[in-house]
C-alpha positions as CSV (number, residue, x, y, z in Angstrom):
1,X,8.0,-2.1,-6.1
2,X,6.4,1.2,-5.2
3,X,5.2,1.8,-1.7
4,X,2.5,4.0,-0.8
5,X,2.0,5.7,2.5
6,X,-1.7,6.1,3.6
7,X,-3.9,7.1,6.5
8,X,-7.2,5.6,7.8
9,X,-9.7,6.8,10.0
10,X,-11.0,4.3,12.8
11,X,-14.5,7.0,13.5
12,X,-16.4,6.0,16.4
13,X,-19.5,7.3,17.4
14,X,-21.2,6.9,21.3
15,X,-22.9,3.9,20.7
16,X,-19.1,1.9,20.3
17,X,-19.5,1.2,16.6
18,X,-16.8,2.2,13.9
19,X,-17.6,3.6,10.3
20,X,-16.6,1.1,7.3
21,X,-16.9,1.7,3.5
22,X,-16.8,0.3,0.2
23,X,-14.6,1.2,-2.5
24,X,-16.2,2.8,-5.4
25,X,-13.3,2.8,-7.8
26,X,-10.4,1.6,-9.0
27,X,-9.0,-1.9,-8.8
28,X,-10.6,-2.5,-5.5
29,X,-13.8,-1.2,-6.2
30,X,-16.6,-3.1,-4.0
31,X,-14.0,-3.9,-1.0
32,X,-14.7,-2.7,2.4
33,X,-11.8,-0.7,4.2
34,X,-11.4,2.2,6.9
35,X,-11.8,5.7,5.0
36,X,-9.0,7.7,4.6
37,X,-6.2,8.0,1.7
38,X,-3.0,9.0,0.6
39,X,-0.8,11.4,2.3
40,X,0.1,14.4,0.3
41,X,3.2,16.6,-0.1
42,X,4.4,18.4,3.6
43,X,0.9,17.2,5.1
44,X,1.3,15.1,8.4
45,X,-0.3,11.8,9.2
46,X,-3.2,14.0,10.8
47,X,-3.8,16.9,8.5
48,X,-4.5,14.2,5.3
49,X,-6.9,12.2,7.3
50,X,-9.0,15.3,8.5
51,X,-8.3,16.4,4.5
52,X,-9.3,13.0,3.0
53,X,-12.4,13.0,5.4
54,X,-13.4,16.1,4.7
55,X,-13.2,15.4,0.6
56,X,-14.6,12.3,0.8
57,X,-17.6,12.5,2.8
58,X,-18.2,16.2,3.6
59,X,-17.0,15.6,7.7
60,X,-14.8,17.2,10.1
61,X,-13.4,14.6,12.4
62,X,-10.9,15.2,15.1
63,X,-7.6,12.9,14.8
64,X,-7.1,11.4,18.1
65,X,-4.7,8.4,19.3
66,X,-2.6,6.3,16.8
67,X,-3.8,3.0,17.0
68,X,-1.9,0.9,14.6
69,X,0.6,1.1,11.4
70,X,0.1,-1.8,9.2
71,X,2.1,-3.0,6.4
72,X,0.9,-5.2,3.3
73,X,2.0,-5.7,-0.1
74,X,-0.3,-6.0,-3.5
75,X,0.6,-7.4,-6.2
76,X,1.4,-3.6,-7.7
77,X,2.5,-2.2,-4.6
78,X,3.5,-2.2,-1.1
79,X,1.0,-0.3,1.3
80,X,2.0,1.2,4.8
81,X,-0.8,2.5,6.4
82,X,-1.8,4.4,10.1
83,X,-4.6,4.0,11.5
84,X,-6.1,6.5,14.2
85,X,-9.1,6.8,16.2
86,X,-11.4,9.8,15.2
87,X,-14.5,11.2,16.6
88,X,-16.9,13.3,14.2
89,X,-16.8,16.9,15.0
90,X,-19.1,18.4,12.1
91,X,-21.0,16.4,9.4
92,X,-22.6,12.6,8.4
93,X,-20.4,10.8,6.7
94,X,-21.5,11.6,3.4
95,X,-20.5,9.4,1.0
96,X,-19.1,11.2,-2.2
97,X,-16.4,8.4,-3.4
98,X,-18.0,5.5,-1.8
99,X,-19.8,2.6,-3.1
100,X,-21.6,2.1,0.5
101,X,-21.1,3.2,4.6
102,X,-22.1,1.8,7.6
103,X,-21.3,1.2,11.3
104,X,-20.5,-1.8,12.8
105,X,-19.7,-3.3,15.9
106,X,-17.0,-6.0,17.4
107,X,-19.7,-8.1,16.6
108,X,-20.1,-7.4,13.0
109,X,-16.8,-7.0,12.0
110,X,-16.7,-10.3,10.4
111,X,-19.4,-9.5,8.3
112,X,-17.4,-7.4,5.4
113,X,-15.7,-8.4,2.5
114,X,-12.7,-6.5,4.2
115,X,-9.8,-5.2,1.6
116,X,-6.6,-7.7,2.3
117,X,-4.7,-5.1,4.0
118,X,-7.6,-3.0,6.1
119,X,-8.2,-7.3,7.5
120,X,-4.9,-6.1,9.8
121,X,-6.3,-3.9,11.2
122,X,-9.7,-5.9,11.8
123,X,-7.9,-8.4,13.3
124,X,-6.2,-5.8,16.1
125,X,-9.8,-4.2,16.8
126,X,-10.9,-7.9,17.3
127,X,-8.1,-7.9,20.7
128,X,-8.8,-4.8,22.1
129,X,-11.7,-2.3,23.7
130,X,-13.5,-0.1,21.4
131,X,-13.9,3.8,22.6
């Protein structure tokens, strides 16, 4: 089984809320997750989430702290994926890939149809303090 390394971006904002969106494409088209994406060729962890944000929704973010590394397998593949905290440098978080955005709270989390493996990492920020 092939296993795919990815990055997602935990992007907080000053009023404690995180940025979640829904797939556009693919086979998981309409599932909510944390952006990011694949990590390309001789990039680090860091350099393909500022990359991926920046492609898919016209931001700059700053990569701060690791906050997790999850693993979970599909039925086609087996996902690792790090998650960091960001904070938006430039830009809006305009969606160019995604179905849908929005910012939510610890209290909200619940409310997404979360994507199986990006439910890990919903389950950590349920036990911890938001920035």
């Amino acid at each position: 089984m092939k296993t795919i390394h990815v990055v997602c971006a935990l992007i907080y904002d000053e009023n404690h809320r995180i940025y979640a969106s829904q797939r556009g494409y693919g086979e998981m088209k309409d599932g909510w997750e944390f952006p990011g994406g694949k990590i390309e060729s001789g990039e680090s962890e860091q350099e393909a989430l500022k990359r991926e944000i920046l492609e898919e929704f016209d931001t700059e973010v700053c990569v701060e702290e690791k906050l997790c590394m999850i693993e979970h397998t599909y039925s086609s593949f087996h996902l690792v994926m790090s998650g960091y905290w960001c904070s938006i440098v430039e830009g809006h978080m305009i969606m160019k890939e995604a179905e849908a955005g929005t910012w939510i709270t610890k209290q909200t989390l619940d409310t997404l149809d979360w994507l199986e493996a990006d439910r890990k990492i919903v389950a950590q920020l349920k036990q911890i303090e938001w920035k």
